[in-house]
Structures are given as structure tokens and as C-alpha cells.
N, C-alpha and C positions, 0 to 999 in steps of 0.2 A: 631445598631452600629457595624462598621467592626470587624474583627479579629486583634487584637491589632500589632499582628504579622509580619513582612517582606515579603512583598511580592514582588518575583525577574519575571518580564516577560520577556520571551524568546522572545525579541524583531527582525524580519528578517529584515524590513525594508516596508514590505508588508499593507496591508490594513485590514486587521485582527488582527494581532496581535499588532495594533497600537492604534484600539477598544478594546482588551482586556487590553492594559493598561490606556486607556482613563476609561471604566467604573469600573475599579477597583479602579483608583485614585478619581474617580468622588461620588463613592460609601463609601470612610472613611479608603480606607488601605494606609499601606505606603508602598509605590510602587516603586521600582527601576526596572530597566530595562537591561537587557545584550545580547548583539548580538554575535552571532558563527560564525567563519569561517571554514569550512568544504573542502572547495576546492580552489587551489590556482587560483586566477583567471586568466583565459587564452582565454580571446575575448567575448567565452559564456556564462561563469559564470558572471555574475554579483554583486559579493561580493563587488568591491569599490563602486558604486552608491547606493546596497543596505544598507550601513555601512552611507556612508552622508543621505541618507534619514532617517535611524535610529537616527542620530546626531541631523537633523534638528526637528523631532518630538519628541526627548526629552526635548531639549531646548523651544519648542512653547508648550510642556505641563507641563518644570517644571521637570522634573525629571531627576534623575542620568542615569548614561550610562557606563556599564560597556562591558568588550570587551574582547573575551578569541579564542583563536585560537584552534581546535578539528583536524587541518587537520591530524597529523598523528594517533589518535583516529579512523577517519573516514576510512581511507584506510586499517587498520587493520581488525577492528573490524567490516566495512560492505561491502564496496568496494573491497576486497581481496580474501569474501565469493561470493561477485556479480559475478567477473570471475571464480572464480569454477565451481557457477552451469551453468554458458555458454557452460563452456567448457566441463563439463558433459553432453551434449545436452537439458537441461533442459532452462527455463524463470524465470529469478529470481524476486523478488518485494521488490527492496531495500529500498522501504518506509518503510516497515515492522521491516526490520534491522534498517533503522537509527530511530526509535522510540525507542524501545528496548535497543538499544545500547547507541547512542546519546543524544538524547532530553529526555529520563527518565532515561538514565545510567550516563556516564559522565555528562552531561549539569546539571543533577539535582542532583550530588552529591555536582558540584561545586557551584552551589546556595547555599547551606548548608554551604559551607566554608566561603559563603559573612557573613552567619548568617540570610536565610532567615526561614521562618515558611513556607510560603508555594512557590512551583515555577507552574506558571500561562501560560500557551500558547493562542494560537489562534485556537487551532483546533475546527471542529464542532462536539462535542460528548458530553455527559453529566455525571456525576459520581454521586451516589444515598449509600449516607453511612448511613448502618444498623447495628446499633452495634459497634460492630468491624470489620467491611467488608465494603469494597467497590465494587461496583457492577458501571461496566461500561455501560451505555447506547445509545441508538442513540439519536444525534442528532434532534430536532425541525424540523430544514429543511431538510428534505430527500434528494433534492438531492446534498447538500453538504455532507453530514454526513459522517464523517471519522473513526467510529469504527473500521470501515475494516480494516483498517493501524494502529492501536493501539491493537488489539486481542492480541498478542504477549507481551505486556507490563504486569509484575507482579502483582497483585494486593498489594503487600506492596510500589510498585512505584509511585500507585495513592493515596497512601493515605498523601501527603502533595502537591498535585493537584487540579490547579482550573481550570476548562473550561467555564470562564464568556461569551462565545459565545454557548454556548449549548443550549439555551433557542431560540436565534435570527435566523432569514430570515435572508442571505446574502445580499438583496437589502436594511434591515433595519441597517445590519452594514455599509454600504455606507453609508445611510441616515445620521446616526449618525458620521461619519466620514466629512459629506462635512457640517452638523450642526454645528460640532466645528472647521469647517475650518481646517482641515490635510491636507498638500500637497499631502498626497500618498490616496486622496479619491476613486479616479478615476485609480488609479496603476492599471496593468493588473492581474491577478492572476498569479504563476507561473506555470511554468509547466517541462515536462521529467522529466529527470530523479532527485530524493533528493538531493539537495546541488549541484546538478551538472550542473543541466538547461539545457533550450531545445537546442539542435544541431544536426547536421546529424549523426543519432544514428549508422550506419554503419560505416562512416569513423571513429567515435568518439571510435567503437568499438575495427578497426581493427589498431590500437594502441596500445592496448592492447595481442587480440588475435592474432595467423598465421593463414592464409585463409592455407584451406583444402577442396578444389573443389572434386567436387563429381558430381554424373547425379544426374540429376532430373526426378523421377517416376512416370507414373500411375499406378493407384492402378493394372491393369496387369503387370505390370514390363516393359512398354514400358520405356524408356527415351525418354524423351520430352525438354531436357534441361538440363543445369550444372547451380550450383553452388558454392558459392565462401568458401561456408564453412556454416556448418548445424546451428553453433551459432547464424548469422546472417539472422534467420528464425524463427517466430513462430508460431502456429498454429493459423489457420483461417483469417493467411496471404495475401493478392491479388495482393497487388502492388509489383512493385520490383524482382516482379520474373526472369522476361526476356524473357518470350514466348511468343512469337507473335503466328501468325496464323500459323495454320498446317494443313497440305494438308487434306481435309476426316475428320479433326473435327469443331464439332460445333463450333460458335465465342463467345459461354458462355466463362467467365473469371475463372482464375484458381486459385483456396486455395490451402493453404496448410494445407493436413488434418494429415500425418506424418511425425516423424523421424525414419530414420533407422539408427540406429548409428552402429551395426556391418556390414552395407556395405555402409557406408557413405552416404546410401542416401536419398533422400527430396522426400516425396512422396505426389502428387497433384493430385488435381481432379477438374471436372472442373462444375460449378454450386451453388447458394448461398447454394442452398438446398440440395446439395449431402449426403447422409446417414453417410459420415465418416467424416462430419464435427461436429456431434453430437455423445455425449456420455450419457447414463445413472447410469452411474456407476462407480466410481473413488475409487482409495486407497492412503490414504495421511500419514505421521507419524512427530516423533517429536513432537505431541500434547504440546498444552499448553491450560492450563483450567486457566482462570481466579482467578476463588473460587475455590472450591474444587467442584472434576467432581460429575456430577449427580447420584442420590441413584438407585445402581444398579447397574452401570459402573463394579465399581471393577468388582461383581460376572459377569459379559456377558451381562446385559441387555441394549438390544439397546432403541436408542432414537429419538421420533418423536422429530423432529426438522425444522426448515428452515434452508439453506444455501448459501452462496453467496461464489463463486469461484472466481470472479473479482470485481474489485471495483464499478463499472457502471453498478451492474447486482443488478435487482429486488431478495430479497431474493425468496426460491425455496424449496419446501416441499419436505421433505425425511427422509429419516430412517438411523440413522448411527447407525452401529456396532461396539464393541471394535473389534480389531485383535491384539493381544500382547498383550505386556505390551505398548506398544510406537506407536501403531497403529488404523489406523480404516477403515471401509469403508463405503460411502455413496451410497444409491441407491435413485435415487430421482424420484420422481410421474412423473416429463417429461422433456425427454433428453434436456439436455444443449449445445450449442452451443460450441465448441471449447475446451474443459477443459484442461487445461495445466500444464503439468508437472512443478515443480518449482514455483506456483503463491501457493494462500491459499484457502482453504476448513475452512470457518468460520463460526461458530455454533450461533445462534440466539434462543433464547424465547419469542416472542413478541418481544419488542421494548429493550432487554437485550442482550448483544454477552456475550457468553460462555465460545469465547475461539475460536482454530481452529487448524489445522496443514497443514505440506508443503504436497500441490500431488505429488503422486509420480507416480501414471498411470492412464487413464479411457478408459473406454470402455463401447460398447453399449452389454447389456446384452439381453437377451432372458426370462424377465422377466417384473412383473410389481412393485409397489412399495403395490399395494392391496396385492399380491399374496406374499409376502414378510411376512407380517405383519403377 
């Protein structure tokens, strides 16, 4: 038998979270529904279609539909810190922020205010409660699994959380979707940027930021090119650059493997496989440990670990160190492609995340991860 309890789904309007409210009413709870708005819509966003789609899949499964407006929530509290780290030459990952902030800060206080017991999403992650602890896990389907973007999220914030998708294959939540006939079966998944959706991420940018042109470097200090401003660049880059061919070089295609933000400039190279497009070695801070950090941490001792820097990346065995109080560093068994400043350094135990913190540098060391240990 269900949990007697209220259960509010952060309903988008999407095909996940339309299965999380499908098997949760289907399973014995009582299940209401409430959709967010986070951005005012302006062509790209699709908040009014996704708001009627919400509407109409309430109504075809029965349930309430409640409706709460976060936009100046969102611009505050993650949108506001998104242009900072831009404009500090960093890549920020505002999925990160709007979990944190959004969808388990505000969104699931205001559950609490409908009178719910628990508030229910769509993501693909699973939660494993021991006692009194909740311990966040990955996801069933790997390659959906969104811990990556939930590490940041407190551990008191999951504990009146449900992820009825943790268990399922993404083709099995279709399945079940066009089973009970949902319009939104077949919906595309979304994508860009949180709440904001996908658009020309440059122009969308420079709206925000003022272009600050600069040359564009090879790693000898030639310039090979300008650009419009270092924000709208990040590492491991190829398109968009603006360099055609040049007299006496190869026709390999060019990355970008730095920033130099005390001379403004974009430093490229040219080839997938060039040495400065890989690092083995990063320093990240602002830690946040899920549970309480591992035995040892406090006194220095470091931890065999896997880690994932981007979301689309195979976790990666390595050894992190404290540094500080608020610090750490990771050296991992074999250099990573691109590691960027501003994205997340997220700690794993088997199939459990830890926890992670923001990069702050990497770089390819002159060591091994054996030679470490």
C-alpha cells in the first residue's frame, strides 16, 4: 500500500515527468501535480505549450494542476551567478544551480505549503534510505542518469523525495507513456540551457554580456585570429572560431585548449589530439559532500574514487586530496579531455555520488596516479 501521504509532481510538461506522475497515481498515492515557470517566454522558451501540455495530461489522468511562477527566484538565485562565472572566464553548469536552488529549494518548500508528504520529479537517479540518511544513487539507465546534476542537492532536501524513474530504461518510460495513451509520448526531450531552452547560445549570450575582442593564440603566442569576447568560448571548442586556413599550416581543425584572461586572450591549437587539450590533474572547491565526508577526510586522507567532470563523461579513477578546508584536488589514472573551469568534479563509490565541487584549474602534471598513491 502507498504512503498515505501528498504527493506534489514537479510536473514540466515533458514525457518523464508525466510517467512519474502516471506510476505514482497508478501505484496508490495521492498525487497532485504543479508546473514552474522559470523564464519568461520569448520565442525559445517554450513555457506556454509546455503549461497546455501539462493541463491536458492532468485532465486525461485525473489529477489536480497547480501553477507557481519562480521567475524571479531563478534569475536571482541561478541565472545571476550563470553570468558571473562567464564573466569571470569560467563555464558555468546551471543545471547544477537550478536543482539546488529551484527544484529542491524553492519548488519543494512550496510543495510543503500545498501540504504535501512527499514532492516527486522526473529525473533518472535513485535514493537508497539507511536509517536516517539518505544516500543518492545512479540511476538504472546509465545513459540517462542525472546524479551529475543533483550532487549539489543537500541530503535533508531528499529526504521527502521520490524518483519513481530511477528504476526505468528511458525507451520503457515511452513504452509506458504511449501504453496509457499521453499526448506528450513521443515529446522530444529538452535541451540547452535549464528553464531557458535551446537557442543561439552566443547571441542569447551577448544580451547579457559586452563583447571584449581579444586575438586568438597559438600555444607560441602567434595570433591566428580575434575574438569577440573569451566568455563566448569554452574549452575543447572547434566550431565558431573563425579561422580559416593559414598560409604554412596544417588543415587540422583548431580547439580551444585556453583562456588567458590577463591578456585577453583565446589560446588554440590545432588537432583532436593535441596535448593541451588534456589534463590530468584539476583543483576544484566549494565542496559539498552529500552525507558526511569520508573517514579520514577531516585528518588529510585522500580518496580512491571515480570521477565525472561533465555529464556525458564515463566515470574516471582517481585519487582526490583534501586542500583546505573548502578544497581539493584530483589526479586521475588518465588525462581527461578538456576539463573546465566552472563545470563540476563529482565524486562516486560504485554506483553512489558523494558529492563534488566547482573546478577551478587543471592541468597536465608530470606524474602518475600509481606514483601518487
Amino acid at each position: 500500500m502507498a504512503d498515505s501521504g501528498l504527493v506534489i509532481v514537479a510536473l514540466s510538461g515533458g514525457v518523464d515527468s508525466a510517467v512519474a506522475a502516471l506510476c505514482l497515481r497508478d501505484a496508490g498515492y495521492a498525487v497532485q501535480c504543479l508546473h514552474m515557470s522559470n523564464w519568461e517566454d520569448d520565442g525559445y522558451c517554450e513555457s506556454a505549450r509546455d503549461f497546455q501540455d501539462a493541463r491536458r495530461l492532468c485532465k486525461q489522468l485525473g489529477l489536480t494542476l497547480h501553477r507557481v511562477n519562480f521567475v524571479a527566484e531563478y534569475r536571482g538565485r541561478v541565472f545571476d551567478r550563470f553570468l558571473m562565472e562567464y564573466r569571470s572566464g569560467r563555464t558555468p553548469n546551471p543545471d547544477v544551480l537550478c536543482n539546488r536552488e529551484i527544484k529542491f529549494g524553492v519548488l519543494r518548500h512550496y510543495a510543503r505549503r500545498l501540504g504535501a508528504r512527499w514532492l516527486a520529479t522526473g529525473h533518472y537517479a535513485r535514493l537508497e534510505r539507511v536509517g536516517r540518511h539518505v544516500h543518492l544513487l545512479k540511476a538504472r539507465d546509465s545513459a540517462k542518469d542525472q546524479s551529475y546534476f543533483l550532487h549539489a542537492v543537500a541530503e535533508p532536501d531528499f529526504q521527502d523525495v521520490l524518483f519513481p524513474l530511477g528504476d526505468m530504461l528511458k525507451q520503457e518510460v515511452r513504452a509506458r507513456a504511449r501504453a496509457a495513451g499521453l499526448p506528450v509520448a513521443e515529446k522530444k526531450d529538452s535541451t540547452g540551457i535549464c528553464f531557458i531552452g535551446e537557442r543561439p547560445f552566443a547571441e542569447f549570450l551577448g544580451q547579457y554580456l559586452a563583447n571584449e575582442p581579444g586575438n586568438i593564440k597559438d600555444p607560441e603566442g602567434h595570433t591566428v585570429g580575434r575574438h569577440r569576447g573569451l566568455a563566448f568560448y569554452t574549452l575543447g571548442q572547434r566550431h565558431g572560431l573563425g579561422i580559416g586556413g593559414l598560409a604554412g599550416r596544417p588543415q587540422d581543425p583548431w580547439y580551444v585548449v585556453a583562456k588567458d584572461t590577463v591578456r585577453n586572450a583565446l589560446i588554440v591549437a590545432q588537432g583532436n589530439g593535441h596535448p593541451l587539450l588534456y589534463q590530468n590533474w584539476l583543483a576544484a572547491s566549494q565542496i559539498h559532500w552529500i552525507n558526511a565526508p569520508p573517514p579520514g577526510w577531516a585528518e588529510g586522507a585522500p580518496l580512491k574514487c571515480r570521477v565525472k567532470t561533465r555529464y556525458r563523461q564515463h566515470d574516471q579513477a582517481a585519487r582526490v586530496t583534501p586542500c583546505g578546508e573548502d578544497a581539493l584536488e584530483v589526479l586521475f589514472e588518465q588525462a581527461q579531455r578538456a576539463v573546465t573551469p566552472g563545470q563540476y568534479a563529482v565524486l562516486y563509490q560504485g554506483g553512489r555520488c558523494l558529492g563534488g565541487a566547482m573546478i577551478r584549474a587543471a592541468a597536465m602534471q608530470d606524474r602518475s596516479l600509481e606514483a601518487a598513491i
